[in-house]
N, C-alpha and C positions, 0 to 999 in steps of 0.2 A: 455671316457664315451660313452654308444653307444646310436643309436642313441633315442631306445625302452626307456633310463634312462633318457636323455636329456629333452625326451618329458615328463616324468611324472614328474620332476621339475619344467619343465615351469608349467604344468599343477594345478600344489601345490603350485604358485606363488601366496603372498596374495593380494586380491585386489589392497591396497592400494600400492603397489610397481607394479602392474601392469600398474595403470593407466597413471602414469606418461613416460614408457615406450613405449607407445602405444598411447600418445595423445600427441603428440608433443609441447613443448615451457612451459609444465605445472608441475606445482610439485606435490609432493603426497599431499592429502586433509586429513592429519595427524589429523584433528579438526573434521573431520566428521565418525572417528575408530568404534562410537558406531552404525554408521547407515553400513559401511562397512561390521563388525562383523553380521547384520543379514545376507548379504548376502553368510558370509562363514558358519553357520549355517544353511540356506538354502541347500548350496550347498553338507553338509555333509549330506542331507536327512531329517533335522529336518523340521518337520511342523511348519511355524513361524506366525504367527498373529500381524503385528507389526501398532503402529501406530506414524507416527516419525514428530517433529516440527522442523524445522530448519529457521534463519532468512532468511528474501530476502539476495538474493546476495552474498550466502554463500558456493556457487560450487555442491550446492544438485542434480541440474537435470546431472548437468556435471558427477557426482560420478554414480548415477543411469544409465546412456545409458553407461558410462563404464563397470559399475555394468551385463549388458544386454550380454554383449558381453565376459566378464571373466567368467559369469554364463555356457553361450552356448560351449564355451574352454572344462571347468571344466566336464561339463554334456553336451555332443556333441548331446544326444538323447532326449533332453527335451524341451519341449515349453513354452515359455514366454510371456507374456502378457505385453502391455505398455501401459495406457491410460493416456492422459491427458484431458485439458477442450478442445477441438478443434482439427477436423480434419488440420486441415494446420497447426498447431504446432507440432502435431505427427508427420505430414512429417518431419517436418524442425528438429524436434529430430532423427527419424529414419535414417537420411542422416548422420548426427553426430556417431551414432552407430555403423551404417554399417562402414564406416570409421576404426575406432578400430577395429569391428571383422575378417576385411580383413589385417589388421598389426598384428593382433595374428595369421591369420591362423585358423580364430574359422568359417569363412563362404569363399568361394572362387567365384572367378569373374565368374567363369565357370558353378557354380551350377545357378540354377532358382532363380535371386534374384528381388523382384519386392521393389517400394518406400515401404508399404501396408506389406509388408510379406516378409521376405528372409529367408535362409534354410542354415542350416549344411550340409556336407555330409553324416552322419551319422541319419541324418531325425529328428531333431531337429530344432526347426524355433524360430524366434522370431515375432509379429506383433502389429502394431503401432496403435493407432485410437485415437479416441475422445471421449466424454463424448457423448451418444445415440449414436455413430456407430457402427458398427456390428460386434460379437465376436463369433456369432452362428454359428458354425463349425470347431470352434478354439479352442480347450481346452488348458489349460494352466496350467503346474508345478508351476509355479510362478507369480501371477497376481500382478501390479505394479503400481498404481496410484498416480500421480505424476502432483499436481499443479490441481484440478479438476475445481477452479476458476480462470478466468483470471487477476480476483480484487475485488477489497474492495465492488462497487457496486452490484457484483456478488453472492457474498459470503454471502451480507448483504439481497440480495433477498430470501425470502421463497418459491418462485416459482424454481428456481435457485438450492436453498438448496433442495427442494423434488427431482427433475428430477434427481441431483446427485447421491441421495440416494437410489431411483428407480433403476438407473443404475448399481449399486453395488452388489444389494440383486439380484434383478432379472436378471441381465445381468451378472455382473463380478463373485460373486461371485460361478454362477452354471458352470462356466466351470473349477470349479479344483476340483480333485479327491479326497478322501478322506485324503489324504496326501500330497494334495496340499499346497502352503503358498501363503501370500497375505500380500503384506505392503503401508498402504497409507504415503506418505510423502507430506508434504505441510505447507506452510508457516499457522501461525494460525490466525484467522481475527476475530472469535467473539464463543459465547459459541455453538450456534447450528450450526458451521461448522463440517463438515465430521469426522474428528477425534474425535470434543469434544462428536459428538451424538453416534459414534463408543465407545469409554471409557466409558461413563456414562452405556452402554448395554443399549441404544434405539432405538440402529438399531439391526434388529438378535441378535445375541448369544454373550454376551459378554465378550470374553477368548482373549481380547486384548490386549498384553502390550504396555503401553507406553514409549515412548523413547523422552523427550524435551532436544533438545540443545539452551538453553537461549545464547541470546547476550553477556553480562554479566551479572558476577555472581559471587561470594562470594568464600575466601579459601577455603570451606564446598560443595563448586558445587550448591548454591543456587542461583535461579535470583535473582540478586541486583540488581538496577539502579545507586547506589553507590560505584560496587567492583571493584573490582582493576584486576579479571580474564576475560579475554576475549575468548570467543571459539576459533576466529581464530586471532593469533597473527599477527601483521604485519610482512611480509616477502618480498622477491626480486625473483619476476620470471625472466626464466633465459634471456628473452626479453628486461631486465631491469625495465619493470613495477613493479610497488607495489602494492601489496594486503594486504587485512587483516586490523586489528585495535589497536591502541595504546588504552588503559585504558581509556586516557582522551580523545582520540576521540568517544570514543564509547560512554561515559558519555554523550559528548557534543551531539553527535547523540539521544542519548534518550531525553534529554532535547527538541530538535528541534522537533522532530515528537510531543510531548506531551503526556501527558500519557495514551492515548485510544489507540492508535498506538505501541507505547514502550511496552505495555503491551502485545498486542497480537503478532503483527505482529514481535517483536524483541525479546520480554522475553518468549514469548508462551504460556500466562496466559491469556487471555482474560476478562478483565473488562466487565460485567456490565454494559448497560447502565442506567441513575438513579442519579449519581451524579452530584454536579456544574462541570459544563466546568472549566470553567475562577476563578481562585483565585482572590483577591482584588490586585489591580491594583498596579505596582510602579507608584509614582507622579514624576511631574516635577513644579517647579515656574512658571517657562514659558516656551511654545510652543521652540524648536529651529528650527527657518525658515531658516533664512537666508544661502543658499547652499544644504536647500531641495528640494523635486518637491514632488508637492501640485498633491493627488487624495484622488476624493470624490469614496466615494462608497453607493450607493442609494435603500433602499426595501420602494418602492410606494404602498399605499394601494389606494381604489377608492373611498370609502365611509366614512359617517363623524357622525355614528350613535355614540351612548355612546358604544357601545359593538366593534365597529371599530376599528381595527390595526391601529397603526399610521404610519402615511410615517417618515422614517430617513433619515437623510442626515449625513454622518459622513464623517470628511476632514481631511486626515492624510497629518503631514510633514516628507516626508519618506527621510531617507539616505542609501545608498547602494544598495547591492541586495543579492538575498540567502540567504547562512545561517549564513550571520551579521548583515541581512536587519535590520535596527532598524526606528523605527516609534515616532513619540510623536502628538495627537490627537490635531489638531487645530481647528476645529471646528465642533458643532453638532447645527441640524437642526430638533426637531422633531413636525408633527404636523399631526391635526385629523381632515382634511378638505377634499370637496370634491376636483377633479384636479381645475374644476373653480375657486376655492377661494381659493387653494394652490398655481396656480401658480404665481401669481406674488408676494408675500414673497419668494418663490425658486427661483425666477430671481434674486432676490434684493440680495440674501443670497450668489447664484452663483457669482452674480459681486463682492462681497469683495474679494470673492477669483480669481479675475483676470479672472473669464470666464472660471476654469478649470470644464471639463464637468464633470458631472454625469451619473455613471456607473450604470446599469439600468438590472438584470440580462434579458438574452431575451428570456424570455417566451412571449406567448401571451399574456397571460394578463399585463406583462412587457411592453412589444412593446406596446398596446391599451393604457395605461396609461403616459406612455411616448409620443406615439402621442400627446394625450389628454394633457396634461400640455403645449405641444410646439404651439398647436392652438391657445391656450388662450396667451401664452407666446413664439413669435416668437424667441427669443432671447434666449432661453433656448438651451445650447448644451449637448445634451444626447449622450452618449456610451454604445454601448448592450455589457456584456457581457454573454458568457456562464457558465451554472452552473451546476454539476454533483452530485452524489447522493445526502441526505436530508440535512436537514439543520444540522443536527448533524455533519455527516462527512464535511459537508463543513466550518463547523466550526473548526476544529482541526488546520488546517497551522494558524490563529490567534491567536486560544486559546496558543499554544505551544510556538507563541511568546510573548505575553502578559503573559503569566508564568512565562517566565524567565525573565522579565525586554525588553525584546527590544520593546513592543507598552508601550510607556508613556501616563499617563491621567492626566491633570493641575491640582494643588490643585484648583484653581480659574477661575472660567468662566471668570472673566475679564481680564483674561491672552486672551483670547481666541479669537477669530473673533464672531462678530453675534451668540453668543453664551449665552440663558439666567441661571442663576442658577439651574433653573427647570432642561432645557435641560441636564447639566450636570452630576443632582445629578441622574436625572433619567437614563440616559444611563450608568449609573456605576451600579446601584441597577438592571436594566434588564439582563445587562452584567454578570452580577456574580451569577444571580439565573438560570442564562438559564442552563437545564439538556437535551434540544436532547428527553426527552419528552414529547410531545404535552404540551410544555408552552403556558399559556397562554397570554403572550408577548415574542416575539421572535427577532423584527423587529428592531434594533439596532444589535445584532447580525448577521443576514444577510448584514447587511450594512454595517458593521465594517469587514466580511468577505470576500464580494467583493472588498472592497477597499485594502483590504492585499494581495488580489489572481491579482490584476490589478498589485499593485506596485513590484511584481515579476516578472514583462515582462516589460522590459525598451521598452517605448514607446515616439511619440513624441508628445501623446495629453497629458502626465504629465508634468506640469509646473514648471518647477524651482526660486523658489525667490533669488530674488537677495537682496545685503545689501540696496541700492536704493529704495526698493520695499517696501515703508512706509504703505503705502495702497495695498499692492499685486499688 
């Protein structure tokens, strides 16, 4: 074969037997054909408009900067465009890139290669940036965006979502030529993220297709949370690691995230917010303590008006951790008092349970209230913890165990420590109406979800009971 045949072989090699070739230790992304397929449609000249969902952790970015560099091979005179949400991510992809394009032979050591921009020798480049960095001077055959959000808090800002979108019409989109292509890929997180406002046609022109590769899904290629198909099968890299998902772990996986999460971020449908969080609760007879460790998790209010939030106290007896962690509710504290005539019922309520502190989120007004109850009540041991976006998302690692059975709630407050009937029935009825929109009681929820985010970090200010421990 000579050597002019050789090369247009390699060159008509399809992606996905490419990548494996050229990224050492990794197999083909057999699961990911239909996002590949745009790029060999791209590279035959077709104008492509794609807009692609695939879950976390499912070798997308990995396939796309392969994608960069079998593209530059194929087509040695054309320009390429790579944005993600961050300059320093670009880097640390474009480093990845370059990589492969120098074991194809699609870019050489020799030519002008910078982190920012490197070059074909045929005058062909590819260059890397972030969401608002600079493209003005760079046109681009193929613009590429990829991961515009760093996360859930990101995605879920509307400030966030405009600058994106901004960036797109006004930046990305004006450097491709009339027969340019353009494909956003990205995990999905809610309805006004980038793809969903891109498909509806509310952003520019809307000639976009869609591409979803659901988690699981059905004989029929449909999202299920119940099928038996999984996008990427469990396999053996040749490192000996394992990748991919059995049916029943994928299942088990949806179940744990809960279905705000399951829905966007795995099946690529995005829910809605509007509905109950929390289903009605599995019960237990009684609390099981004994070979737990006891955390309270605390939302303090300051005021003691009729219209006033009430402070909660909620004190799980947790076993395990991750994704077995299982819980059953041992005691609830709610009341509608200022800190002065709160704190000494929360001392009294703290000591049944052995003096295990109260996790206290630390905000300001967190930390001032907190103070404020330890003045009155020296004897109060408070823990701040940190808290990230609203109470909705911070809501989901509970809600998803409390779903599936792992948070238990007593039939019986007299099962329960300091624990009165009220307290209990009422933290069940707040619990399961709470929807993530402006409730107008909330405050048992935050508390019930600091205490699940605390018991996920083995620590040593969680207290373990012992069989001994009659009275904690």
């Amino acid at each position: 074969m000579t050597d002019a045949r050789a090369e247009m072989r390699r060159r008509e090699e399809p992606l996905l037997d490419f990548l494996p070739r050229h990224w050492p230790g990794l197999i083909s992304p057999r699961h990911l054909a239909p996002l590949a397929s745009l790029f060999e449609r791209v590279a035959r000249g077709e104008r492509v408009r794609a807009l692609v969902s695939v879950p976390a952790q499912h070798g997308k970015t990995t396939l796309l900067l392969a994608g960069v560099a079998w593209l530059l091979r194929r087509q040695p005179t054309w320009p390429v465009a790579y944005v993600t949400y961050a300059q320093d991510q670009a880097d640390t992809q474009s480093i990845l890139a370059q990589r492969v394009a120098l074991s194809a032979g699609a870019i050489t050591g020799s030519d002008r290669q910078t982190l920012r921009t490197w070059s074909t020798p045929r005058g062909g480049s590819a260059f890397f940036t972030g969401v608002g960095g600079p493209l003005t001077g760079n046109p681009a055959r193929l613009l590429l965006i990829d991961d515009p959000y760093k996360n859930r808090i990101e995605a879920d800002s509307p400030l966030t979502q405009s600058r994106v979108e901004d960036y797109l019409t006004s930046v990305g989109l004006t450097r491709l030529p009339e027969d340019g292509s353009a494909i956003s890929v990205h995990t999905r997180w809610n309805e006004n993220d980038l793809n969903g406002r891109l498909g509806r046609g509310e952003i520019g022109a809307g000639d976009w297709e869609t591409v979803n590769l659901p988690f699981l899904s059905n004989v029929s290629g449909e999202a299920d949370d119940t099928g038996d198909v999984v996008l990427w099968p469990r396999e053996q890299l040749a490192s000996g690691a394992w990748v991919g998902w059995t049916p029943e772990g994928a299942r088990q996986r949806l179940r744990e995230v809960g279905p705000h999460d399951a829905a966007s971020i795995y099946q690529g449908h995005p829910r809605p917010r509007g509905g109950t969080v929390y289903r009605q609760p599995d019960r237990c007879l009684v609390p099981h303590l004994t070979g737990s460790r006891l955390v309270i998790g605390a939302d303090c209010a300051g005021t003691d008006g009729p219209l006033s939030n009430h402070s909660v106290f909620v004190a799980l007896a947790v076993r395990g951790y991750g994704e077995t962690m299982t819980a059953d509710v041992a005691g609830i504290l709610r009341l509608k008092l200022r800190p002065e005539h709160a704190a000494p019922p929360v001392l009294a309520w703290q000591r049944s349970f052995g003096g295990t502190p109260l996790h206290i989120e630390a905000t300001r007004d967190g930390r001032d209230l907190g103070a404020a109850l330890q003045r009155i009540a020296p004897g109060l041991a408070i823990a701040y913890v940190g808290a990230t976006g609203d109470k909705f998302l911070r809501a989901q690692p509970s809600a998803a165990a409390w779903n599936a059975g792992r948070i238990r709630v007593p039939v019986d407050a007299r099962t329960m420590r300091s624990t009165t009937d009220d307290d209990l029935s009422d933290f069940v009825r707040v619990t399961t109406r709470f929807t993530g929109m402006g409730d107008a009681h909330d405050d048992d929820v935050d508390a019930l979800s600091h205490a699940w985010s605390v018991a996920q970090t083995p620590a040593p200010v969680n207290r373990t009971v012992r069989e001994s421990d009659h009275d904690f």
